[in-house]
N, C-alpha and C positions, 0 to 999 in steps of 0.2 A: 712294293711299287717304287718307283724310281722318284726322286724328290726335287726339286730345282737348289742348284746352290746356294749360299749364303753370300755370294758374288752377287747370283742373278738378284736373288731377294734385294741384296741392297740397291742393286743395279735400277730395276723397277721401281723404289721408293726415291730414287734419284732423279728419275728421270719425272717421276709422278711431281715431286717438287719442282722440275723445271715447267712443267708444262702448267702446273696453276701459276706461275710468274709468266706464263711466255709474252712477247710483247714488251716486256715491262725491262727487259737491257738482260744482260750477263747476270750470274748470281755468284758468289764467291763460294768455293769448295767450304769454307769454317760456316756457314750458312747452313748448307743443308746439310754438313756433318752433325751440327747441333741439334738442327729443327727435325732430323730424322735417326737420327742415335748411330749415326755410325761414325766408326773411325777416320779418322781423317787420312791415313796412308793409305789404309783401305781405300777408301774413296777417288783417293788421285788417281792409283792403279785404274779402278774403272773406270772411271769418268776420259781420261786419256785413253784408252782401248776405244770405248765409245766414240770418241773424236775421230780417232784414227779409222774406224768404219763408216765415218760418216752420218753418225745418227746427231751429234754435236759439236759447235765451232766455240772457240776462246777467243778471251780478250785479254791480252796482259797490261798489267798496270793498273794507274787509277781508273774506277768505276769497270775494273775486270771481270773473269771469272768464265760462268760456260752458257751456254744457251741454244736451246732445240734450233737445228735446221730446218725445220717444218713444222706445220701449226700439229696442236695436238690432235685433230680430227681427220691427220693427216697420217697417224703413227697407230699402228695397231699391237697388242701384246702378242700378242703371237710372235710377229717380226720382230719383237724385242727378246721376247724368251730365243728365238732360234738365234739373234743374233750374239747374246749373251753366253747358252746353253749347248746351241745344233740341234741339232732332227728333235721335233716333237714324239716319237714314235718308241715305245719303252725298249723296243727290238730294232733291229738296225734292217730286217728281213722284213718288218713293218713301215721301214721308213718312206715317202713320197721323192724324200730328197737325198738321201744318202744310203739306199737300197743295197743290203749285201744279204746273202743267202748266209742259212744259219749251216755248220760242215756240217753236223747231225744231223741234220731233214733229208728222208731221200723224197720228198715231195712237198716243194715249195707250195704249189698250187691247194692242196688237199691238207696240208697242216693246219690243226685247228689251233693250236699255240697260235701261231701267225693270223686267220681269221678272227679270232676275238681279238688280239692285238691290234690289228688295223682297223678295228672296230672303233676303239681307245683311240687310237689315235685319231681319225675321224672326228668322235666326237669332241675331242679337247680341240683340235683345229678348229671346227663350225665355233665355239664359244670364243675362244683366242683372238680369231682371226677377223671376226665380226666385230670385237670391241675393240675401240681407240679408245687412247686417253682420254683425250674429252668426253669419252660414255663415262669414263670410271672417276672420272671428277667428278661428273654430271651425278654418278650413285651416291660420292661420296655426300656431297653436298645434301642430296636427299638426307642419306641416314644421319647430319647435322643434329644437333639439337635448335630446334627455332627459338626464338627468345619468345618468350610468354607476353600474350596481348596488352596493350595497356590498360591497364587499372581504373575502370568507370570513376571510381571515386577522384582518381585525380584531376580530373578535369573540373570538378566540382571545386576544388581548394584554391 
């Protein structure tokens, strides 16, 4: 099965870093190269791609760096993956947006490879397409660990 880059991956955990600051200014490339383990030439590459499509704008200089165009409840993964990756669809003969017949099929319609493919693909869009960052903050935050209640006796001391 076909796997998301290590582009996209960082790309995602990039973007997921900017959208828990959104609001809060620009964030500097050595920021979330650090806080999220990637490489920092790595990272310009994307992050400038990403500009350049409009998903993020810079600031140079003091108090620089990059920052979401749009609030996170505003950004879905899906539109990140296709913007990062292309067509959701493991087959191109499956795809919604980039649709090419496979030379081998002599029956597009009646091909079961391509029916359960667009199956897949289906279902990954409904999940994808439905979440925005702000959901997947919103999870992460759940699966948080909470700080443990305060201590009866302290209030005693």
């Amino acid at each position: 099965m076909r796997t998301i880059s290590k582009r996209t991956q960082y790309g995602l955990k990039a973007v997921l870093n900017l959208a828990r600051r959104y609001g809060e200014g620009p964030v500097l490339i050595a920021t979330i190269s650090q806080e999220e383990s990637i490489p920092v030439k790595f990272l310009e590459l994307i992050l400038l791609n990403l500009k350049s499509r409009g998903l993020l704008r810079s600031k140079t200089g003091k108090g620089g760096g990059y920052e979401l165009t749009q609030e996170p409840s505003a950004i879905t993964i899906g539109s990140l993956i296709r913007l990062m990756e292309g067509p959701l669809a493991p087959l191109p003969c499956a795809s919604e947006t980039a649709y090419r017949p496979c030379k081998e099929c002599p029956d597009v319609e009646r091909c079961g490879v391509r029916i359960i493919m667009r199956q897949v693909r289906d279902a990954m869009a409904e999940v994808l397409d439905r979440t925005t960052l702000a959901d997947l903050l919103r999870r992460i935050e759940e699966l948080s660990p909470q700080p443990p209640p305060p201590d009866s006796l302290m209030y005693y001391i």
